[in-house]
C-alpha positions in Angstrom: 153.5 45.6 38.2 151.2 45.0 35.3 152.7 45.7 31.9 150.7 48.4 30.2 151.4 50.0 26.9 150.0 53.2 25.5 148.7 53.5 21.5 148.2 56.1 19.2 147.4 55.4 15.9 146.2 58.5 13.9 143.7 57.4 11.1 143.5 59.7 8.0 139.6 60.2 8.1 138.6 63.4 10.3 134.7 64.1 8.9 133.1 60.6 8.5 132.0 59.3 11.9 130.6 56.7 10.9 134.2 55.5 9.2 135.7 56.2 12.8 133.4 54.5 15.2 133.8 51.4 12.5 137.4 51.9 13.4 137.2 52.4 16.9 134.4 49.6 17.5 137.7 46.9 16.3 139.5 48.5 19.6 136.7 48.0 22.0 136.3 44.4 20.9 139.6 43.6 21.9 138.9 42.4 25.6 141.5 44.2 28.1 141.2 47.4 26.5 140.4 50.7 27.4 140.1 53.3 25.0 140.8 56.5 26.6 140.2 58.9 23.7 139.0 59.6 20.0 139.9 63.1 18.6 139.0 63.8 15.4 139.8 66.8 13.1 137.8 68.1 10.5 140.2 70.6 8.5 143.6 68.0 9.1 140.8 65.0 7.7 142.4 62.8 11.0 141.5 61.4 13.7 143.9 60.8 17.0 143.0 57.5 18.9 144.2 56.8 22.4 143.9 53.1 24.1 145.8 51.2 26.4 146.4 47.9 28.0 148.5 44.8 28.5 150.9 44.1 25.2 149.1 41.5 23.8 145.7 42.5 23.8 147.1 46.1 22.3 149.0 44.8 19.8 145.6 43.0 18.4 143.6 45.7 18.8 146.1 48.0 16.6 146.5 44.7 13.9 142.6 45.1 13.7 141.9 49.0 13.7 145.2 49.0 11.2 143.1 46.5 9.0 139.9 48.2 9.1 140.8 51.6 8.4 142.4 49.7 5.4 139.1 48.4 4.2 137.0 52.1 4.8 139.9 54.3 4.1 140.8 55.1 0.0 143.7 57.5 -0.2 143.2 58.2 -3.3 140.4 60.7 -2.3 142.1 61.9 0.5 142.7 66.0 1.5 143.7 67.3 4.4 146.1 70.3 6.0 148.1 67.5 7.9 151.0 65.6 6.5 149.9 61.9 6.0 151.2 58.8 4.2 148.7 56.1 4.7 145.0 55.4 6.0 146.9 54.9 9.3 149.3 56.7 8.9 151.3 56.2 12.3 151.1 53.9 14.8 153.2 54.4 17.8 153.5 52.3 21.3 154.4 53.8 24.5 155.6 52.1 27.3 153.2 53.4 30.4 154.3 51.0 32.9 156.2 47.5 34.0 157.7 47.8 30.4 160.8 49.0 28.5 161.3 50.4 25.5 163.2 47.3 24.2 159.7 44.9 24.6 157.8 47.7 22.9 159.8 47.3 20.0 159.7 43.8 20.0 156.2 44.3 20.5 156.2 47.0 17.3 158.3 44.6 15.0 155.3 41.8 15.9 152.6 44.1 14.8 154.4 45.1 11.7 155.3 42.0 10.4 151.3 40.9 10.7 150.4 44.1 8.9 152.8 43.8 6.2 151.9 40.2 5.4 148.3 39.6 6.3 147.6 42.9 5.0 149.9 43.8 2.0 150.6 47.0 3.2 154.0 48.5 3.3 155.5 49.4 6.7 158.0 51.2 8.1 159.4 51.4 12.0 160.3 54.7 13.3 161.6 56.5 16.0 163.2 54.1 18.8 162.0 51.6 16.6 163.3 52.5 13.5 165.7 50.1 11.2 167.7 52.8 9.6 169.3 55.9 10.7 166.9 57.5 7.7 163.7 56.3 9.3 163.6 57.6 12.6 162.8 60.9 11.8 159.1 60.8 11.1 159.3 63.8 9.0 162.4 62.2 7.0 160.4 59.2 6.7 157.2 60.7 5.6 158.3 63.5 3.3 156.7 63.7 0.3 154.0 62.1 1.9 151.7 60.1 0.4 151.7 61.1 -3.1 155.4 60.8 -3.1 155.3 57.3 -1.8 154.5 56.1 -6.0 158.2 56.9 -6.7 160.3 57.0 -3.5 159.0 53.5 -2.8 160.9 52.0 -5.5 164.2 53.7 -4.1 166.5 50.7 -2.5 167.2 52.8 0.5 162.9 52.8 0.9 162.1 49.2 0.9 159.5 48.7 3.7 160.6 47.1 6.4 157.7 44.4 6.0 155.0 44.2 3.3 155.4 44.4 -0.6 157.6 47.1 -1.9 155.1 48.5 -4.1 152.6 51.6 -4.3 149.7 50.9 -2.4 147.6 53.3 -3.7 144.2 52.7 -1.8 145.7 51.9 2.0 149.0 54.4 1.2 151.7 53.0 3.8 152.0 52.9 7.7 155.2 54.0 10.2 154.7 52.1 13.6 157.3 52.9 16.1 157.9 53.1 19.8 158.6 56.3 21.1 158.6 58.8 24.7 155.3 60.5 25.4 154.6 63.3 22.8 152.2 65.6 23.2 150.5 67.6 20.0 149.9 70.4 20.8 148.0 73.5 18.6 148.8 77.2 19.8 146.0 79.7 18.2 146.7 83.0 16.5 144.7 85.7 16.1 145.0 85.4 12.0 144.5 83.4 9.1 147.7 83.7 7.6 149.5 80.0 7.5 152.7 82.0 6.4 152.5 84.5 9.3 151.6 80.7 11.7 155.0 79.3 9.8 156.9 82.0 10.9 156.3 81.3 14.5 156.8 78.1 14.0 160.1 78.3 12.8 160.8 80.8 15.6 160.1 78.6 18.1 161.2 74.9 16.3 163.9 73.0 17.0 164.9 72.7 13.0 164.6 76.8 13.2 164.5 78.2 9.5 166.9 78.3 6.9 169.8 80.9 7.2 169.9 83.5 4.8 172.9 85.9 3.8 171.0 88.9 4.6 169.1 87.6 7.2 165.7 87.9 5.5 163.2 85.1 4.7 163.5 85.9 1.2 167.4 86.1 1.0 169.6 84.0 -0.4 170.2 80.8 1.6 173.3 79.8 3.0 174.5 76.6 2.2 176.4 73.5 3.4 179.9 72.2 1.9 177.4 69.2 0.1 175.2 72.3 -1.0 172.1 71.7 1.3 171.0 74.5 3.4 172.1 75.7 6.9 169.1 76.5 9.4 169.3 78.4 12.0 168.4 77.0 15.3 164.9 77.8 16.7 164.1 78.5 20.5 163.3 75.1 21.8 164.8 72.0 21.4 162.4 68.8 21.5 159.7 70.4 19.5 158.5 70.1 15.8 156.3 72.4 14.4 154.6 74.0 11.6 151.7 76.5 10.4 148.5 75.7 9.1 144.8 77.3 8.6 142.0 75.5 10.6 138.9 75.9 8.5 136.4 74.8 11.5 138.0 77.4 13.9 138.8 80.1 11.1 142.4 80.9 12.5 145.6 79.8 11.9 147.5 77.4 14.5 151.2 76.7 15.0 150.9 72.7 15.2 153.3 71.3 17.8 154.7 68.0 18.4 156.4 68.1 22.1 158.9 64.9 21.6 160.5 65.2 25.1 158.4 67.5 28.4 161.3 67.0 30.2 163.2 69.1 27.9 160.8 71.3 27.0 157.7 71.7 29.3 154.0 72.5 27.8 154.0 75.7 29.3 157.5 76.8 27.9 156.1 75.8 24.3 153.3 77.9 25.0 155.0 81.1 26.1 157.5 80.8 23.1 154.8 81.3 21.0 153.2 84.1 23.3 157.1 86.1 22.7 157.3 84.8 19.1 153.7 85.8 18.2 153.8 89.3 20.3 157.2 90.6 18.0 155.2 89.9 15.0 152.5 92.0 16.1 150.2 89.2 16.4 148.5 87.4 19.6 148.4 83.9 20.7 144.7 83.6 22.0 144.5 80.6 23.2 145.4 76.5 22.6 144.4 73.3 22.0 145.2 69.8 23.2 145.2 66.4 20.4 144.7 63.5 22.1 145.8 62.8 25.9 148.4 64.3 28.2 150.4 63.3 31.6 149.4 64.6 34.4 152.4 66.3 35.5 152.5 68.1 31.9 149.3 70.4 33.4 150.4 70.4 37.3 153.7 71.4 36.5 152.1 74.4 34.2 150.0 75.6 37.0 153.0 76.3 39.2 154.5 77.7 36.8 152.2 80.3 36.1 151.3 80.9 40.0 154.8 81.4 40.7 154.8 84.0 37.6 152.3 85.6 39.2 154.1 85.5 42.6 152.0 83.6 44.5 152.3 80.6 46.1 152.4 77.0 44.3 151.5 75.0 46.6 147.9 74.1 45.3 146.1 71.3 45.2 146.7 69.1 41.8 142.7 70.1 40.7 143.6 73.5 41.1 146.9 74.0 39.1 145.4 72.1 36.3 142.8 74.4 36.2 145.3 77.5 36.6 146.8 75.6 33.6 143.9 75.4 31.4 142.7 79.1 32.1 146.7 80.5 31.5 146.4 78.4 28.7 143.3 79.2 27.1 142.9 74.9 26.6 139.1 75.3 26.2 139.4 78.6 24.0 138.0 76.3 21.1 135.8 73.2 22.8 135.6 71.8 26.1 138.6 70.3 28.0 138.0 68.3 30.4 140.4 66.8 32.5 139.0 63.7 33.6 139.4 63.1 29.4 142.5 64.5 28.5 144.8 63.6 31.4 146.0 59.6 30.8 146.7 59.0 34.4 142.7 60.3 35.0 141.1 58.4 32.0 143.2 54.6 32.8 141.7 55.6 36.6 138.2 56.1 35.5 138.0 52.4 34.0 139.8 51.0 37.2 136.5 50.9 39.2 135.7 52.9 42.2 137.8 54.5 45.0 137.5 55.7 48.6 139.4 58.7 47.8 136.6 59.4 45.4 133.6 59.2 48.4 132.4 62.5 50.3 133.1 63.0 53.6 129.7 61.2 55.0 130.1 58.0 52.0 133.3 57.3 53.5 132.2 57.7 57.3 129.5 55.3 56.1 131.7 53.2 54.6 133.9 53.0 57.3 131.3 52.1 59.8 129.3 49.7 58.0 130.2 45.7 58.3 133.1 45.8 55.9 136.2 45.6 57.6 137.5 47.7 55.0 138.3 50.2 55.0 139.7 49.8 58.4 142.0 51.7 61.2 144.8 51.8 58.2 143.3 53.9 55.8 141.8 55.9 58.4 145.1 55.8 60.2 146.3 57.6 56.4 143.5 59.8 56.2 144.9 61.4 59.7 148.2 61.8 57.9 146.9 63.0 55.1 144.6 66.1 57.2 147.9 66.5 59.6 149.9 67.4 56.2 147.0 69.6 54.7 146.9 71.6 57.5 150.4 72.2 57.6 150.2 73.5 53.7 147.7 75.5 54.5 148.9 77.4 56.6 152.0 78.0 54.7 149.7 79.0 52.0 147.8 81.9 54.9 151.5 82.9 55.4 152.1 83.0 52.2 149.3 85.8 51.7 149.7 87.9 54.4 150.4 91.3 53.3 153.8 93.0 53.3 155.3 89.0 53.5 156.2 88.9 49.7 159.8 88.5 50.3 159.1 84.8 52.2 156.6 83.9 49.4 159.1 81.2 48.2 159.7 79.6 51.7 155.9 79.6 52.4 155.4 78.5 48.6 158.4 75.7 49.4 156.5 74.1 51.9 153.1 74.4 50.8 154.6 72.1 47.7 155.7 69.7 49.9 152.4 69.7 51.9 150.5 68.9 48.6 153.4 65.8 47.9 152.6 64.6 51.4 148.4 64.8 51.3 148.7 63.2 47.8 151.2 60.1 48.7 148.9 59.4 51.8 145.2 59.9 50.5 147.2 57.2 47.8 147.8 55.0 50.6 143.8 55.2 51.8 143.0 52.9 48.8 146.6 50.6 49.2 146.0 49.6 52.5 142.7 48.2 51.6 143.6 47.1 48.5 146.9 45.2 50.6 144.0 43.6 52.4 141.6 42.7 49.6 145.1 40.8 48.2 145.4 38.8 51.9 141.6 37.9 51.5 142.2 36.6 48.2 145.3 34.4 49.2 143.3 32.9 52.2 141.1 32.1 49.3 143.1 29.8 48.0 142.5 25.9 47.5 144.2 23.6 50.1 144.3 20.1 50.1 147.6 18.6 48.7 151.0 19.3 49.5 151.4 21.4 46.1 148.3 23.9 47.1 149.4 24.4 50.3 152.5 25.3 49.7 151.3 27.5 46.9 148.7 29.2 49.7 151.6 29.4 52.6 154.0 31.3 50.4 150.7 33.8 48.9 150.0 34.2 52.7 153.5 35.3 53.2 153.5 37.8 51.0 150.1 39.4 51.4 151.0 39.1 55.1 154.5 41.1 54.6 152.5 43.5 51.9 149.4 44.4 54.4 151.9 45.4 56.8 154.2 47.3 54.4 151.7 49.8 53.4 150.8 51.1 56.8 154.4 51.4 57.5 154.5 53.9 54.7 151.7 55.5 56.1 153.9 56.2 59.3 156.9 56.9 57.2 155.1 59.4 55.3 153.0 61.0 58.3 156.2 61.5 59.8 157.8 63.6 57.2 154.8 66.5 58.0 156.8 67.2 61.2 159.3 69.0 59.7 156.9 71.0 57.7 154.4 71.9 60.9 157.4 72.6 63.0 158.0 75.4 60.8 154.8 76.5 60.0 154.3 76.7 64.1 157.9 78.7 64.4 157.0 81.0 61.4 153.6 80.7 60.3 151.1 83.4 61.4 150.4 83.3 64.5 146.7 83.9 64.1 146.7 79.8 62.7 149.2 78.3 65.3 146.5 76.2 66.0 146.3 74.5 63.0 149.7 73.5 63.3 148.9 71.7 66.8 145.9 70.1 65.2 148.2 69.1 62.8 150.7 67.4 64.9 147.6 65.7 66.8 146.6 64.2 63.4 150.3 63.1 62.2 150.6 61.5 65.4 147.2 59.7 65.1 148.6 58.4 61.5 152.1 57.0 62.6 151.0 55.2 66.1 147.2 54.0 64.5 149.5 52.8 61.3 151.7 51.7 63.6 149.1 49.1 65.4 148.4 48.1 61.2 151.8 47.4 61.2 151.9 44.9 64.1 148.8 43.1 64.0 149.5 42.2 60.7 153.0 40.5 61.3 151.4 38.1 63.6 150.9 35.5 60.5 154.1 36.2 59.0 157.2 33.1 59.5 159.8 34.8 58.5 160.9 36.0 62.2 163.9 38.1 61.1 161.9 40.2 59.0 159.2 40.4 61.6 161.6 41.6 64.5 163.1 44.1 61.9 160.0 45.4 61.3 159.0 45.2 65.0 161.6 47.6 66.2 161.2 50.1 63.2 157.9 50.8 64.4 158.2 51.0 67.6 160.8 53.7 67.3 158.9 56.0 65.0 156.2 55.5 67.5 158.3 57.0 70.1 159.9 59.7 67.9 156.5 61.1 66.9 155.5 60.8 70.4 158.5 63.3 70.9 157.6 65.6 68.0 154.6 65.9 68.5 154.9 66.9 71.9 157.5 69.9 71.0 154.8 71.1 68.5 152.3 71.1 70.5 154.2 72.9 73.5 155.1 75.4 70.7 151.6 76.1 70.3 150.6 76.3 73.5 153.4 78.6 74.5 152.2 80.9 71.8 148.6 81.0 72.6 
């Protein structure tokens, strides 16, 4: 698996575009790099970059962007609504795939150390990253922000971790650390008032607000036995936050930083707010997204506002993204689009073209012109994948029938699974021709001396074990749609029993067509244990689907 890292370094320039395509022409000319977003804001004066790649190439591309914001960047002239301490002011890595955190901040300390001596400027490491228990807060680390930075520089316990320990007045100071996916995240308000924004912020935080004696904002605060004050928890954990006044937009925002999804989802942010907003007599109208997202973030929103709205989840990912940004109001304030915002979409855009991605008659085409891919296994998957989406949808019919309510979360249950199924084999359209693409290239090979040829063998080997692999998934994964249109034919409506047959006919199609992918592919394999393992694997879901499908289908025919 390739080794791809994630960076976000957030520039402290929001207005001057011509400052920021300086900045973000150093990234581009880093070869191996895709940049997947630039997001700048004119009230915060900052601009949110996104890029990713291999570790190397990332790590240069953040030494030069780092240095050239240096150069354009003076502090000393700098305003803006959002806490900053240096002309990049953070730089954070985030492991995407094939790497741990532990490389990234190996990877971190690498970049810091050029930046501190090549550039002069001061640097600290936060986060996972960070050197002292006082620096991995980002807010600890940054308070006072860059004004403060003349004193608290000088401070023993805030010597920079590389670079001079001294003021830096034009460049200000930079934080690079390693840390989980966060996603910023802006709620809107229907008013202006950054103290009325505050005080859903505080609702909703994670630090909450300071405890008072009589409960008030304005009372007297409680107090610790080292005479700091006591705060009172707010609603979510994982989530910093504060109010500010957005001058382009003319509202006031509760600003977001989502530090851990898995604790606390986007949409779970966003209805805090909605309850927290609502008891203050105000409304939250809509939100807004900085910089990119996971997928799941938006899929998992969208189910959870169908399944507030009793209805079925299982929809397709495009939809519940959309249900997501519509529940959401994500393009109350400019466009969202998801092919932009969504990481997993943008790193797929610059990873060249997929069958998955052609209309009905391209792939047809495809499929019959003198390519031999795509071939009988990703058709052999796209039978899988149509056995599976029949089978979800008419959970989802079933689903919908009036007076049925009470089932909606069996129906719903299996529609989910349909979409899992549909999604893991139209996956497997592109990997089995991809698998075969990787046995061309091995055959490709030089031969000639004993080193090559041994070098070719063992590359034939593996594409050879690899091109039958993936069609074995296919039937592994086709098969796991019986269950599913077993029940839909027992309880579905009757009026689409068909579709369930149709369904079986098409799983069936997937595991004994992958199955013949399977087989003719072991014929160059040497390894004759593995080969007669896989052999009888196949064979036997050949014969179970045979079974399966049968039952179904006498189901359905019984019924009609």
């Amino acid at each position: 698996m390739k080794k791809l890292i994630e960076c976000v370094p957030n520039f402290s320039e929001g207005n001057d575009l011509e400052i920021i395509r300086q900045i973000t022409a150093e990234i581009e000319a880093v070869a191996g790099i895709s940049l997947l977003d630039v997001d700048p804001g004119a009230s915060t004066n900052r601009t949110v970059v996104t890029f990713v790649g291999e570790p190397e190439p990332v790590i240069e591309a953040a030494f030069r962007a780092i240095k050239k914001a240096g150069q354009l960047i003076d502090m000393r002239k700098h305003q803006g609504a959002h806490p900053r301490m240096g002309a990049t002011d953070v730089c954070p890595l985030i492991p995407i795939s094939g790497i741990s955190f532990e490389e990234c901040i190996e990877y971190a300390r690498k970049l810091g150390k050029r930046v501190g001596e090549e550039l002069g400027i001061p640097v600290y490491f936060y986060e996972k990253a960070a050197t002292a228990p006082n620096r991995k807060n980002l807010a600890v680390l940054r308070a006072g922000e860059y004004e403060g930075f003349a004193t608290k520089i000088y401070q023993p316990e805030w010597k920079p971790d590389f670079g001079p320990q001294e003021y830096h007045a034009k460049s200000g100071q930079t934080a690079i650390g390693v840390r989980d996916f966060l996603i910023a995240y802006n709620v809107n308000l229907n008013t202006k008032s950054v103290r009325r924004a505050n005080s859903v912020a505080y609702d909703v935080r994670e630090a909450g607000r300071p405890k008072t004696e009589d409960g008030t904002p304005w009372g007297k605060k409680v107090l610790d036995a080292n005479g700091k004050p006591i705060n009172e928890p707010g609603m979510l954990k994982a989530v910093k936050g504060i109010g500010w006044f957005v001058e382009e937009y003319g509202i006031a925002q509760v600003s977001m930083n989502l530090t851990d999804i898995s604790v606390t989802p986007l949409h779970v942010a966003f209805d805090a707010c909605v309850e927290s907003a609502h008891q203050r007599g105000l409304r939250v109208t809509g939100s807004e997204l900085i910089g990119l997202l996971p997928k799941k973030a938006l899929t998992d929103a969208g189910r959870y506002f169908l399944k507030k709205s009793e209805w079925s989840e299982g929809a397709s990912e495009e939809e519940l993204i959309q249900i997501a940004i519509k529940s959401m109001g994500l393009a109350e304030l400019k466009p969202f689009d998801p092919k932009e915002k969504i990481i997993e979409y943008a790193i797929e855009a610059n990873s060249g073209p997929k069958l998955v991605n052609l209309n009905l008659r391209q792939f047809c085409n495809e499929t019959l012109s003198d390519s031999p891919a795509p071939g009988g296994g990703s058709v052999a998957a796209l039978c899988g994948a149509l056995g599976a989406s029949l089978g979800g949808m008419v959970a989802n019919l079933s689903a919908g029938k009036r007076g049925w309510d009470a089932r909606i979360p069996f129906y719903s249950d299996w529609a989910v699974r349909a979409q899992a199924l549909k999604d893991e084999l139209l996956y497997l359209i592109d990997e089995d021709t991809r698998a075969f693409n990787q046995m061309m290239e091995a055959m490709r090979l030089p031969k000639g001396n004993a080193e090559e040829d041994k070098i070719r063998a063992e590359a034939i080997e593996t594409a050879s074990k690899y091109a039958a692999e993936i069609p074995f998934r296919v039937m592994q994964t086709s098969f796991k749609s019986y269950d599913l249109l077993n029940a839909m034919a027992n309880e579905g409506l009757e009026a689409s029993i068909t579709d369930a047959g149709v369904g079986a006919l098409c799983t069936h199609a997937a595991v004994h067509g992958a199955g013949l992918n399977v087989k003719i592919n072991l014929g160059g394999i040497k390894d004759e244990a593995w080969k007669a393992d896989m052999t009888a694997k196949v064979n036997n879901l050949i014969a179970q689907s045979r079974q399966k499908s049968d039952e179904i289908m006498g189901m359905v025919e019984g019924k009609m």
